[in-house]
Structures are given as structure tokens and as C-alpha cells.
C-alpha positions in Angstrom: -13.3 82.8 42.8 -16.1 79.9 43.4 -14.6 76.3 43.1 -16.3 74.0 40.4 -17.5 70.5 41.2 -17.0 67.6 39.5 -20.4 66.7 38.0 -22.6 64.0 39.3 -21.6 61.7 35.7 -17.5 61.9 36.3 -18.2 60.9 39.8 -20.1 57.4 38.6 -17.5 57.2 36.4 -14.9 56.8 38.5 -16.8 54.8 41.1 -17.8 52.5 38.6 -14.1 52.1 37.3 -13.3 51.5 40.9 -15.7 49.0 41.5 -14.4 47.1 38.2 -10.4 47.1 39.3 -11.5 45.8 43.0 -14.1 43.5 41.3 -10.6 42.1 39.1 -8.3 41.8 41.9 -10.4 39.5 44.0 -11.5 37.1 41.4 -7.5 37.0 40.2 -7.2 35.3 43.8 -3.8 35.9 45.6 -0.6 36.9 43.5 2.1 35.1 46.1 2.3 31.5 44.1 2.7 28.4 46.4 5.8 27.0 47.6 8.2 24.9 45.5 8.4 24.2 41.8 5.5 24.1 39.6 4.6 20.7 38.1 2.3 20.0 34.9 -0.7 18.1 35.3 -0.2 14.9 33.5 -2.0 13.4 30.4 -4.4 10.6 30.9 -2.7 7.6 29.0 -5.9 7.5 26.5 -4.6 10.6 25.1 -0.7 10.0 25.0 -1.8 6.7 23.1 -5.7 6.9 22.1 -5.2 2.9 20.6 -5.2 -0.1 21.8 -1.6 -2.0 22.0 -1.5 -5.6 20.7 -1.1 -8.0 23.7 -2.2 -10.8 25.8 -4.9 -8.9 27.9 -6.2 -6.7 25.4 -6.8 -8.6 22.2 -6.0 -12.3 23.8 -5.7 -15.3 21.3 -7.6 -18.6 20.4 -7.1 -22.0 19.5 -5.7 -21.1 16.0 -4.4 -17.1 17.0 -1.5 -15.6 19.3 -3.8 -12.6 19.0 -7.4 -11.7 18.1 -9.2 -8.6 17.2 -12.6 -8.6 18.1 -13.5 -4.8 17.8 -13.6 -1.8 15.5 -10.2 0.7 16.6 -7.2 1.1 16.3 -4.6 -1.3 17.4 -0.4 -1.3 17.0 2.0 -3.4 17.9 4.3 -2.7 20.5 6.9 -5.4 19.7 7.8 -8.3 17.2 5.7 -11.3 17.4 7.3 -15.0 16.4 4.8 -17.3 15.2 4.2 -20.8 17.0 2.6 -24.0 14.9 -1.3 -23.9 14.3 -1.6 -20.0 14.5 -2.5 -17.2 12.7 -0.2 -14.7 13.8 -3.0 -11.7 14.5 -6.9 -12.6 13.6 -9.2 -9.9 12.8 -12.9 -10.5 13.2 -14.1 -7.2 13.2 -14.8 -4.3 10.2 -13.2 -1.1 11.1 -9.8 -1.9 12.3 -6.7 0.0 11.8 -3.6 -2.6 12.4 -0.5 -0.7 12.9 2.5 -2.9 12.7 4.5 0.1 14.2 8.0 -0.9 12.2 8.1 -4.4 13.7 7.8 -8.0 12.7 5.6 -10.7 12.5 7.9 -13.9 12.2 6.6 -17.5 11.2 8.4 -20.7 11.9 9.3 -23.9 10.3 6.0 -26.6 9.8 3.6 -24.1 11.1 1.2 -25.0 9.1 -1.0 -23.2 6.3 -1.4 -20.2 8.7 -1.0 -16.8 8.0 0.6 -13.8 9.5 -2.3 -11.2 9.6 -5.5 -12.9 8.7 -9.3 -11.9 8.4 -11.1 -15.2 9.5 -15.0 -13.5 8.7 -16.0 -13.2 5.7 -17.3 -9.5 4.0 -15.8 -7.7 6.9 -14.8 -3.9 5.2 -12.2 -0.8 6.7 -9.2 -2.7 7.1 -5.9 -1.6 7.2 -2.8 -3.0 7.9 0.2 -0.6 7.7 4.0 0.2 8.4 6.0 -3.3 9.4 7.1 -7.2 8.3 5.6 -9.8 7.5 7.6 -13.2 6.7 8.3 -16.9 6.6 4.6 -17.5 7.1 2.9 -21.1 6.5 0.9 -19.9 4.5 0.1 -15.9 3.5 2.0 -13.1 5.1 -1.4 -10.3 4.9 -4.7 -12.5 3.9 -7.0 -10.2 3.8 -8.4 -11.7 0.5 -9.5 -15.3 1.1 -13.0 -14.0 2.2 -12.7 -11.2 0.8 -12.4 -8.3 3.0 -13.2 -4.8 1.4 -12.9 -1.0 1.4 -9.2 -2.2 3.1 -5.6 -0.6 2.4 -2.3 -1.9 3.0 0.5 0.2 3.0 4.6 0.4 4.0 4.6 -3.3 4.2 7.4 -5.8 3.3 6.1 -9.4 2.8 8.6 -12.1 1.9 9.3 -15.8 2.6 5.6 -16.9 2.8 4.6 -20.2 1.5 1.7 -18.8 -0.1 0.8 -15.1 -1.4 2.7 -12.1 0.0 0.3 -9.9 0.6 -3.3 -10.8 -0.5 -6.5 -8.6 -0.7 -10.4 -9.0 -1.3 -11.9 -6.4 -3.2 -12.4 -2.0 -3.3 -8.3 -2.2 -1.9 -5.6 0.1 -2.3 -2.1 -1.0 -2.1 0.2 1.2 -1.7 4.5 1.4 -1.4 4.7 -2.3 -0.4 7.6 -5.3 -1.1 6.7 -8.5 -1.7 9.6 -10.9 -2.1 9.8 -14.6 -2.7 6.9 -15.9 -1.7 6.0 -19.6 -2.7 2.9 -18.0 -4.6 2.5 -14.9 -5.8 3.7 -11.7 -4.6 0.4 -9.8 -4.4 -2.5 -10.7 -5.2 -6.0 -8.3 -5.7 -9.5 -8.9 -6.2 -11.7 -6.5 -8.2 -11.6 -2.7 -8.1 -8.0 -2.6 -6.5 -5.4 0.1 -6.8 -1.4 -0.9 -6.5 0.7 2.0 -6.4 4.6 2.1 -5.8 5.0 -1.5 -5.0 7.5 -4.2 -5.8 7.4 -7.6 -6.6 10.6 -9.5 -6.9 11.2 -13.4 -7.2 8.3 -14.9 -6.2 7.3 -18.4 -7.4 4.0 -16.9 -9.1 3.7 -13.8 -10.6 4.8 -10.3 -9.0 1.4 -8.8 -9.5 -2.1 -10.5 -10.4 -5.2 -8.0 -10.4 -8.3 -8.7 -10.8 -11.2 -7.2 -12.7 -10.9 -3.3 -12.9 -8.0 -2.9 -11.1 -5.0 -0.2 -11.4 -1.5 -0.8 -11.3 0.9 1.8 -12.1 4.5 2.7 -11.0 5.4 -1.0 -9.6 8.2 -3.1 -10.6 7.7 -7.0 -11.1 11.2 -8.2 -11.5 12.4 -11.9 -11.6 9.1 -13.8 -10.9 9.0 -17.2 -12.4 5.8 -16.1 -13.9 4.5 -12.9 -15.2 5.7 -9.7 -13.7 2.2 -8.6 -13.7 -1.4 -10.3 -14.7 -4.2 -8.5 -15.2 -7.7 -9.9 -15.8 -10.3 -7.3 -17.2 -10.8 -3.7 -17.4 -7.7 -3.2 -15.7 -5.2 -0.2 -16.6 -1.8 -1.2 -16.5 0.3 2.0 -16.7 4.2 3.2 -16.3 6.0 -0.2 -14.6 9.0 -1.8 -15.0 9.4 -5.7 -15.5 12.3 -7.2 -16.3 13.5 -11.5 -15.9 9.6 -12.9 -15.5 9.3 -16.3 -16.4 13.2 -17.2 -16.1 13.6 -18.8 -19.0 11.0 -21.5 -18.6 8.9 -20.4 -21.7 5.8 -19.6 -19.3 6.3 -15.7 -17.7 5.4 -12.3 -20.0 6.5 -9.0 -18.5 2.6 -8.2 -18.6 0.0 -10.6 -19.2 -3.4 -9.2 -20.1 -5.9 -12.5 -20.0 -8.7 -11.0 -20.9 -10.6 -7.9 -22.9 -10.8 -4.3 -22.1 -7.6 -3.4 -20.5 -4.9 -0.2 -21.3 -1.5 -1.2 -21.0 0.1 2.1 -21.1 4.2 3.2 -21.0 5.2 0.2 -19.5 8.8 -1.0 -19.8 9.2 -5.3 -20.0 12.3 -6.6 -20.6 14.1 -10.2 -20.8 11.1 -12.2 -20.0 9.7 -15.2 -22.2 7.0 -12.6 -23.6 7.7 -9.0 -23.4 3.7 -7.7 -23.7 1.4 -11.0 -23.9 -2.6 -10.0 -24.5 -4.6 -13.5 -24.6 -7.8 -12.2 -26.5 -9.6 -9.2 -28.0 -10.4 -5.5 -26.8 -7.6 -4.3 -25.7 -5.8 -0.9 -26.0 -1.4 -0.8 -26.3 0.3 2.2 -26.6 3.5 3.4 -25.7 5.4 0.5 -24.2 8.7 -0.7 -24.8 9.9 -4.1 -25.2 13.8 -5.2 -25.0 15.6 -8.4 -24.8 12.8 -10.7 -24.0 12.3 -14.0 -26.0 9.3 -12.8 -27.7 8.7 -8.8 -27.4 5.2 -8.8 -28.5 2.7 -11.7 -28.5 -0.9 -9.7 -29.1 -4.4 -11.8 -30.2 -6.2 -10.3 -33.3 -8.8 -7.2 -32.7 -6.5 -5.8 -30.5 -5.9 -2.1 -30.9 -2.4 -0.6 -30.5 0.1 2.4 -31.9 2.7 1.6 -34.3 5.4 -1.4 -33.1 8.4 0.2 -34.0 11.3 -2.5 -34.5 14.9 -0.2 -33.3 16.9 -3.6 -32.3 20.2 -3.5 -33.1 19.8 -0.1 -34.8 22.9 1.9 -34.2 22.6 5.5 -33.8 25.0 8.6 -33.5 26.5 9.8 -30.1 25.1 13.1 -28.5 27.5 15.6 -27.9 26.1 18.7 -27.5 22.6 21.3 -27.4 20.4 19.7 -30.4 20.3 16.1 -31.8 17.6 14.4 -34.8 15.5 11.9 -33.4 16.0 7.9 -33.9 12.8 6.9 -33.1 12.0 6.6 -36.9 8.0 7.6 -35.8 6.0 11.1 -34.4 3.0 8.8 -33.5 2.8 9.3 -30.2 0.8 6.1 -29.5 4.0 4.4 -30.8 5.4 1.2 -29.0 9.1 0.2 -29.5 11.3 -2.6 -29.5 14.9 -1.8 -28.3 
């Protein structure tokens, strides 16, 4: 019987398959691994912290700073800082910067002088934000990033209390966000226009809790206990779902919401046992669905104002609830209805 050769094809084949394991093994390099244990190639420290830490050498003071940012980044705090007399606490000079407090605090001290914990010191500077720490018993503001008026900014996560002027004070195009503000010689915070303050608190402060400024938002906040109004609001603004209870403390001169001006929307807000529950100044304003309860005055609104149904239910007693179904008391179905209680 004649034997049949492999083709010429199955022979390439296999050579070239040959060729290709060989070709693998030598570029693998050798398989024994080199003596001892294996260690991990650190990380350069720019990538285990890519910011900047507050301290003498990198962001040295001045004459009137502990410390001084002079460039756009991102800087945190690696430690609290204790105020000395004639100094801001930390000056920013530079748009761009991203303060982290880092959960510490920045501590001012007895006749400091009108000096302020965090402070911009140029004016029109934008893309600020100062986040996450404390900021108290300052000379003069805890946060002032308002005074020359900073913008496109955001504070958030910070408590501000003790300062002998505002809490926490911003320029303009600001959100504020989850912040404490706490008897401050001034006001608690303070906005300029186009500002948004969400989830904050503002609790016995000398001023007011809250003051916004022209087309500003405040919603979910509770202004509690200022010895003037829990919140202010200029023009344009929309005041909507907060709580204010104890402005003015009896001194005839503190509303729960004080609208000084036209075109605002005070909306589902809860004031209670201030001087003036709702106080609107002049015309062209919008009130629906608040509730008033307890205060000297509920409801102290200027003529060509617009506003649902004031529904008086002091004193009104009503049935208890026991059970799956119950008839209203709320005497109304207008659902633009505000109540007193």
C-alpha cells in the first residue's frame, strides 16, 4: 500500500503555528519570578492627594492673613487653624478655588479685630467654593465671600456661629446649600442677587436668619429665634416650604417672612410666634398656601397683593381621629388657601 504525505499546506501550517508558540515564549521572558516577596510600586503623592494642603509653605500668609491663596486649585485643610489679632483667617485672591475645610475649624479670638475667617479680598473674583468644616467667633464674618462680591461660588456643609458680623455671607449667582448659621452679631446668611439657599438653618442671630437679595430662592430652611425676621427677601425672590418660628422676640420688629419688595411667591411656608407671621411691605406679590400660628400679628399684607383665601381656624375645636376616614376642618377646597391655626 503507498503511504500518503502530508500536503505541502498542513505542513506550513504547523510550522507557522510553531513559529507563533516559540515567537510567545520568548517575548513572555523567563517564568522563574525573582527572589523574595513582591512589592507594589508606589503612588506618586500628586495622585494619593492631587490638592494642595493649607500651610505655611504652600499658601504662606501676609500682613493681614495666616494664609493666602494666590492660585486657581484645590486646597484643604489638614488641621484647625486659631485666629491671631489683625488676620483674616484664609485670604483668597484668586477665581477658581475649591477650599475644603476637610471637617475642621477655623477659630477666631477675643479683640481680633473686624477680620473674617475665610475672606475674598479681590473684588469680582468667580468659582469659589468653600465646603465641609467651622467657622466661629470671628471679628468680623465667619465666610465673606460677599463684601466684593464674589460670584458663580457655593458654600456647602458649613457651620458658622459666634461671628461678630454675618455668618456666612455671599456675592452674587451663589448656591447655599445644608449650612448652620448660629448667633452671629449680624445676620445669619446673607445673599446677593440670583442666589439659591437650600436646607440651611438660621437660629438666633442678632439680624435676621436669612436676607436674599434680588431673585433669589430659599426653600426648605428654618429661621428660628432671630431677633429679626426669620427670613427677608427683596425682589423676585421665591420663598417656598420653611419653617420660622420666635423671629423678632417680642420686640415688635421680626416677621417670620418679610417680603420688602414686589414680585415675590411666598409659597407653603410655616411662621409661627413671631411679631408678624407673613409681613409683605408693598405691591405684586403672590401668597398661597402658608400657615400662620401664634404670632402677634399672623398676616400684615400691603394692598394689590394677590393671595388664596386666609382661612381663620384659631381656637376652632375639631373632633378626634380614630379610625380609616374622617371630614375635613379646613372649612375651604381652594387649594391656594392660607390658614391661621
Amino acid at each position: 500500500m503507498t503511504r500518503k504525505h502530508p500536503s505541502t499546506r498542513t505542513m506550513l501550517s504547523i510550522s507557522a503555528l510553531t513559529l507563533l508558540f516559540t515567537s510567545a515564549l520568548l517575548y513572555a521572558g523567563p517564568l522563574t519570578p525573582p527572589a523574595g516577596p513582591i512589592s507594589s510600586t508606589p503612588k506618586p503623592l500628586t495622585e494619593v492627594e492631587p490638592r494642595i494642603a493649607i500651610n505655611a509653605a504652600n499658601t504662606p500668609g501676609d500682613a493681614d492673613s495666616l494664609f493666602k491663596i494666590t492660585q486657581p486649585g484645590s486646597y484643604y485643610l489638614t488641621g484647625n487653624i486659631t485666629g491671631v489679632a489683625g488676620k483674616h483667617g484664609i485670604e483668597i485672591t484668586a477665581s477658581g478655588v475649591t477650599l475644603d475645610l476637610n471637617g475642621f475649624d477655623l477659630l477666631g479670638v477675643p479683640a481680633m479685630g473686624a477680620f473674617d475667617g475665610v475672606s475674598v479680598t479681590v473684588s469680582s473674583l468667580t468659582n469659589i467654593a468653600v465646603i465641609n468644616g467651622s467657622v466661629r467667633n470671628w471679628g468680623d464674618d465667619g465666610i465673606d465671600l460677599g463684601t466684593l462680591t464674589a460670584s458663580n461660588c457655593r458654600v456647602e456643609d458649613v457651620q458658622a456661629s459666634g461671628n461678630t458680623g454675618t455668618g456666612i455671607s455671599v456675592g452674587s449667582v451663589t448656591i447655599v446649600d445644608r449650612c448652620v448659621a448660629r448667633s452671629n452679631i449680624s445676620n445669619g446668611i446673607s445673599t446677593g442677587a440670583a442666589c439659591v439657599v437650600t436646607r440651611c438653618v438660621g437660629f438666633s442671630n442678632s439680624g435676621s436668619g436669612v436676607t436674599l437679595g434680588i431673585g433669589g430662592v430659599i426653600t426648605d430652611c428654618s429661621a428660628n429665634s432671630n431677633s429679626l425676621d426669620g427670613i427677608r427677601c427683596v425682589a423676585s425672590c421665591l420663598v417656598r416650604g420653611n419653617t420660622c418660628s420666635s423671629n423678632g422676640n417680642g420686640a415688635g420688629d421680626g416677621a417670620g417672612i418679610h417680603a420688602t419688595s414686589g414680585d415675590n411667591r411666598i409659597e407653603g411656608n410655616n411662621c409661627v410666634g413671631a411679631d408678624r407671621g407673613i409681613d409683605v411691605d408693598v405691591a405684586g406679590n403672590i401668597i398661597i398656601k402658608n400657615t400662620c400660628s401664634g404670632n402677634t400679628i399672623n398676616w400684615v399684607i400691603a394692598a394689590s397683593n394677590y393671595y388664596g383665601p386666609i382661612i381663620d381656624r384659631t381656637g376652632v375645636v375639631t373632633a378626634a381621629v380614630n379610625g380609616p376616614a374622617a371630614a375635613g376642618t379646613l372649612v375651604t377646597t381652594d387649594p391656594h388657601a392660607n390658614f391661621s391655626y
